[in-house]
C-alpha positions in Angstrom: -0.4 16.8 -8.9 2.2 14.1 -9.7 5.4 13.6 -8.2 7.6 14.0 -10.9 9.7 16.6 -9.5 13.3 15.5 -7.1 11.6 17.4 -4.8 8.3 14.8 -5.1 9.9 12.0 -4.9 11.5 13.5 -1.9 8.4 13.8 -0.3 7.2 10.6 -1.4 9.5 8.9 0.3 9.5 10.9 3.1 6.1 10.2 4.1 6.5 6.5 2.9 9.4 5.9 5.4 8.4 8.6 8.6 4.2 6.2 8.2 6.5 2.9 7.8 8.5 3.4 10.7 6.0 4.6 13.2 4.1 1.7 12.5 6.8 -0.3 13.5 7.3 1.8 16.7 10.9 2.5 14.8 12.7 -0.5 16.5 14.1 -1.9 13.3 17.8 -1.9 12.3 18.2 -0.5 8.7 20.2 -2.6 6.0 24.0 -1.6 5.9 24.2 0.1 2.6 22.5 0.7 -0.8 23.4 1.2 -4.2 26.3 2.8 -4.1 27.4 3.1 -0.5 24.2 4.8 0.7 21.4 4.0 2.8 18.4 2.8 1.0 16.6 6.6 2.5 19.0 7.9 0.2 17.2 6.5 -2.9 14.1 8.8 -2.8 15.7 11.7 -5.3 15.8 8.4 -8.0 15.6 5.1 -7.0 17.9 2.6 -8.2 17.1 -0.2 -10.2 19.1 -2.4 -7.4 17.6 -5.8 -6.2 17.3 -6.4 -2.4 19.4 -9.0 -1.2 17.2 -12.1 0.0 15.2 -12.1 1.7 13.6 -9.3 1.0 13.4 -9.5 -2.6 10.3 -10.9 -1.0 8.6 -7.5 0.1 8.5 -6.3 -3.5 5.1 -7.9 -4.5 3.9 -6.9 -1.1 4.5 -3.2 -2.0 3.4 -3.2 -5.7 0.5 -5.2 -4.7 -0.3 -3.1 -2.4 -0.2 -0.3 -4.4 -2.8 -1.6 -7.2 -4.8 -2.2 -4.8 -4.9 1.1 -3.5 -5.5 1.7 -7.3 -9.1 0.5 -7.0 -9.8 2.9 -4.6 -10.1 5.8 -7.2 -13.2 3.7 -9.1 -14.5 3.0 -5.6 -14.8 6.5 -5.0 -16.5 7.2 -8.2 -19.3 4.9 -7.5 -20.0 6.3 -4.1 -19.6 10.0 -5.1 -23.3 11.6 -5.0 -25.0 8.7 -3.6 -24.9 10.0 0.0 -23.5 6.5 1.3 -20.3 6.8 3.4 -17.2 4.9 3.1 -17.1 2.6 5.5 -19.0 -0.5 4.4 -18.3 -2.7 7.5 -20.3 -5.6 5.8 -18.1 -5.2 3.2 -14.9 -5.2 5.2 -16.3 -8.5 6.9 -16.2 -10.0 3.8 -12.8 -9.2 2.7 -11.6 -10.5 6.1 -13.4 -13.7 5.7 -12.4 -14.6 2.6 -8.6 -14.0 3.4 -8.6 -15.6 6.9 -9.9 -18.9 5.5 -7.2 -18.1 2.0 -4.4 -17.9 4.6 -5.5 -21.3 6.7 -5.6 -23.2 2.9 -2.2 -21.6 2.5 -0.6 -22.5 6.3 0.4 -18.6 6.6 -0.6 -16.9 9.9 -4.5 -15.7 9.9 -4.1 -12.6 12.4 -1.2 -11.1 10.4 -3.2 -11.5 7.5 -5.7 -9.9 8.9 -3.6 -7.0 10.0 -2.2 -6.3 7.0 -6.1 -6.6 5.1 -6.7 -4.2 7.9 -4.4 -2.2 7.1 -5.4 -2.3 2.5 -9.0 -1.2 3.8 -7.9 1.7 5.8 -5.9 3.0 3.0 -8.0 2.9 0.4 -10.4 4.9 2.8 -7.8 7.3 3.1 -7.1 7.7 -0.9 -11.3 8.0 -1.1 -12.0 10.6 1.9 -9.2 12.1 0.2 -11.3 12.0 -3.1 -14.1 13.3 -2.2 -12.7 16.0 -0.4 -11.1 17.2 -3.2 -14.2 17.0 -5.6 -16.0 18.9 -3.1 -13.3 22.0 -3.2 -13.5 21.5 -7.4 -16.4 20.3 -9.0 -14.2 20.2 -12.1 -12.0 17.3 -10.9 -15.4 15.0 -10.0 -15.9 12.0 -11.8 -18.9 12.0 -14.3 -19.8 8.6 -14.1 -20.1 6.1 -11.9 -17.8 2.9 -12.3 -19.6 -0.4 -11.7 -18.8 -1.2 -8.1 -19.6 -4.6 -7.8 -17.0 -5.2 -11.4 -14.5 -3.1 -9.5 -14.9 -5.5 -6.4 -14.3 -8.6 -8.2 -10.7 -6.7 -9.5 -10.1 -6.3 -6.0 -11.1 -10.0 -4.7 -8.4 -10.7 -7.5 -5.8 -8.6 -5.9 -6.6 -9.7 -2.4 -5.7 -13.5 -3.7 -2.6 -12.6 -4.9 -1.6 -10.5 -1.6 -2.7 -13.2 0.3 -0.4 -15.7 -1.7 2.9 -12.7 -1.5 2.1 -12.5 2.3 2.5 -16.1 2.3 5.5 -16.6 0.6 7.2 -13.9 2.7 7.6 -14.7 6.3 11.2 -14.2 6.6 11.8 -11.3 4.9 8.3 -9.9 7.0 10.2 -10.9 10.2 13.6 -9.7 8.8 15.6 -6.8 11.1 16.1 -5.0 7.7 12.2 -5.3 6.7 10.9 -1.4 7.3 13.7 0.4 5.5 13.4 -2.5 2.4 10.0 -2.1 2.7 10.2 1.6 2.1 12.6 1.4 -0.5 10.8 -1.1 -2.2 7.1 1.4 -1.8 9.3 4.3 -3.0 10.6 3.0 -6.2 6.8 1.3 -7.1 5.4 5.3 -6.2 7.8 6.5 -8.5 7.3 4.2 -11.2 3.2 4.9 -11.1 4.1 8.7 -10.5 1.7 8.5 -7.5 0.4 11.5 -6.3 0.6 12.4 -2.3 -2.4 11.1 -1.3 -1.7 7.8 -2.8 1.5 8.2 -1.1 -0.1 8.6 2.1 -2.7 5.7 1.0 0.0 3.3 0.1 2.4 3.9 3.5 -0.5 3.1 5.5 -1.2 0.2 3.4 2.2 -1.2 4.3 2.3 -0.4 8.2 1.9 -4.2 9.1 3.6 -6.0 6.9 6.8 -6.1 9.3 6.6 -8.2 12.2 7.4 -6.9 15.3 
């Protein structure tokens, strides 16, 4: 089901902002106003085409990065659908964190929040795929019928892990910011709405974002 609906996109950015702000233990001060006068919650019916004032036009790319990542996760759960194999693929996930760690030293951004936040991107796309297979189990009808390369998919991903690593980067004051959850949010809403995510990639894509605030 897509959220196409007011009511969607409603619950799209409800479960964007509640994930968001729990994983910041909800001790962040929201930005004054939005468009209009409102609060930038107030955006979820239809979000406004409104940039964020600096910095944190800087949390953009960390939210639509995000969410093509999370992308991926659909293919990846094609290619392990039928083969018995779980999920998790810790040898995989050691990888990942590897290669960003020593991405984030060559860049002088801080290695444990990278880490956190590529913590974070795996969880989530396990999320979307539990979510997957869980629903081709109920319906047959919706499984895939082929199997998607995985090792071509993973090289998409590597790709999309660069440029994370490079938005992370390029965004430790708006990531420290008091107004970095509800931008955040804002910013995750209006990228759902533009993809017409569904509400597990909701889901996938709040947790993606849970560390991307500091503090």
């Amino acid at each position: 089901m897509q959220l196409t609906s007011s009511l969607g996109r409603t619950l799209l950015a409800g479960a964007t902002a509640v994930a968001l702000f729990a994983g910041a233990g909800g001790a962040v001060a929201a930005p004054s106003a939005a468009p209009g006068g409102s609060t930038p919650a107030a955006t979820a019916g239809a979000p406004a085409a409104r940039t964020a004032p600096a910095p944190y036009d800087r949390l953009r790319p960390l939210a639509a990065l995000s969410e093509e990542r999370l992308a991926t996760a659909d293919a990846v759960a094609a290619a392990k659908w039928g083969t018995g194999g779980p999920i998790d693929d810790p040898v995989r996930e050691r990888q990942v964190l590897a290669a960003v760690v020593q991405q984030a030293r060559r860049l002088g951004t801080d290695p444990e929040a990278t880490v956190r936040i590529f913590r974070d991107q795996i969880e989530a796309s396990k999320v979307v795929q539990r979510g997957l297979h869980r629903r081709w189990v109920a319906d047959p009808s919706q499984a895939p019928t082929g199997r998607p390369d995985l090792a071509r998919v993973r090289k998409e991903i590597n790709r999309v892990n660069g440029e994370l690593v490079r938005a992370i980067a390029a965004s430790p004051q708006a990531r420290s910011a008091p107004g970095c959850v509800p931008w955040l949010a804002v910013s995750a809403v209006r990228i759902g709405h533009q993809h017409h995510v569904d509400l597990l990639h909701a889901a996938g894509l709040a947790r993606s974002l849970r560390s991307v605030c500091a503090g």
